[in-house]
N, C-alpha and C positions, 0 to 999 in steps of 0.2 A: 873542485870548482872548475876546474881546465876543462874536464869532460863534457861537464852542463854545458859549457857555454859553445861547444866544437858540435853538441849537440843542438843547442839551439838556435843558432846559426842559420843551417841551413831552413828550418820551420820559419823565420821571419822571412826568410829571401821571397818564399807565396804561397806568405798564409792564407788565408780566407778571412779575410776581415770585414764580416758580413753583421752591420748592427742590428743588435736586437735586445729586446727588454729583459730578455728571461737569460738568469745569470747561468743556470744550466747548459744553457745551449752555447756560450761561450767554451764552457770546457768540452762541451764536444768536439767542436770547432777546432779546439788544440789535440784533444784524442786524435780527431782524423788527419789531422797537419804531422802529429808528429809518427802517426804510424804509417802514412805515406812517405815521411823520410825515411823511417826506419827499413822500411821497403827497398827504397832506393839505396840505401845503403850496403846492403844486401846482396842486391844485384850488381851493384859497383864492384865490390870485390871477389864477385864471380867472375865477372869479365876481365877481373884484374888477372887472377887465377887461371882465367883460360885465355889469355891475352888479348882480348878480345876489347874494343872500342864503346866505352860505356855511351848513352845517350844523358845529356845534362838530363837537372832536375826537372825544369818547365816541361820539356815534352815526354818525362815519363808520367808526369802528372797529366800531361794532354792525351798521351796515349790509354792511359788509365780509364780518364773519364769516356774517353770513345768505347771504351771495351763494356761500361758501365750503360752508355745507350744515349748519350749525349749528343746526339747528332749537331752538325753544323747547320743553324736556321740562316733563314735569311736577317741578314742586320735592317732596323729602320734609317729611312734618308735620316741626319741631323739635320735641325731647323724646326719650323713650322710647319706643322700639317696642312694639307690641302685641302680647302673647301669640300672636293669632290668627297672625301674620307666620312666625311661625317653625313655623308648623305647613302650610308651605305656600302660603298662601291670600299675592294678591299686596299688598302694602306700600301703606297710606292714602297718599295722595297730596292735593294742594292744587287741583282745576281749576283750570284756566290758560285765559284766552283767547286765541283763535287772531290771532294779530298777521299784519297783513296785510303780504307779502309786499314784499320791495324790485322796485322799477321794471326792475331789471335781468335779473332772473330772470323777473318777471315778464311780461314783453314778449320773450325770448328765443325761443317759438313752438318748445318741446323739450322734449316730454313732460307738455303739459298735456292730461290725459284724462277726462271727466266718470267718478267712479265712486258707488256707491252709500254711504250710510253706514248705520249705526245707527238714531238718532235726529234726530229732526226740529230742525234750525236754523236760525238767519235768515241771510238773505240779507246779503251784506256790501254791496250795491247797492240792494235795495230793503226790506230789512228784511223779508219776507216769509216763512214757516216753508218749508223745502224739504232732500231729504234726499241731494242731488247735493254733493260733495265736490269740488273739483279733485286730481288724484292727485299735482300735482307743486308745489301752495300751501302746504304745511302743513295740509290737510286745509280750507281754507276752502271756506264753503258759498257755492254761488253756484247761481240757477235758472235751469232750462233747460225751458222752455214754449213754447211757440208765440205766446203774447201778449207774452214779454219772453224775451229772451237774454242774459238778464246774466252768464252764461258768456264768454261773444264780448265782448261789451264792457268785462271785468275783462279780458283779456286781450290787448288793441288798444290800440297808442298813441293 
């Protein structure tokens, strides 16, 4: 009884409690919750083992979903939509900074491609204005010069 309940502890602290009609899909829901714990758990006493500083549950679970393809979208304003919205024209949105990439994706070496952006942004290595994107970061900006490569080196263990 001690065991269940030390186990499912940590699957209520964030579950996914996503309503839906089909009773099926509930015990999925608990499959995925509790094998992402069992994950975590896992790797807690590797880090324990190697002394190493675990990260809680929430962001191994945020890290997860990023390595899975979840990017960070833009959130909607709260409130009332805008006249202008419905005539078309696309829906106000909140900028968002661009969150830098998990280590795992990141160093995978599969379809990072210098491409061009827009506008001009800093560098997430040297803070520097430059308008080269990664194609497969979430859009982070990194510069690609002859004096510095912080392309190659965002992307290098």
């Amino acid at each position: 009884m001690g065991g269940v309940d030390l186990a499912d502890m940590p699957i209520e602290l964030y579950c996914s409690n996503l309503k839906t009609r089909k009773w099926y899909m509930r015990i999925f829901y608990y499959v995925l919750d509790s094998a992402v714990v069992n994950a975590w758990l896992i790797y807690r006493r590797h880090c324990w083992q190697s002394n190493d500083q675990p990260m809680p549950l929430l962001k191994f679970k945020t890290s997860i979903a990023c390595s899975l393809g979840y990017p960070d979208t833009p959130r909607r304003r709260p409130g009332r939509p805008l006249s202008l919205e419905s005539e078309g024209n696309p829906p106000q949105t909140i900028p968002t900074q661009p969150t830098l990439t998990p280590t795992d994706v990141r160093h995978d070496g599969y379809n990072h491609f210098p491409e061009f952006g827009k506008d001009q942004e800093r560098c997430q290595i040297c803070q520097k204005k430059t308008k080269i994107l990664c194609s497969e970061c979430l859009g982070i900006a990194l510069c690609l010069v002859p004096e510095r490569n912080c392309f190659l080196s965002y992307h290098r263990k």
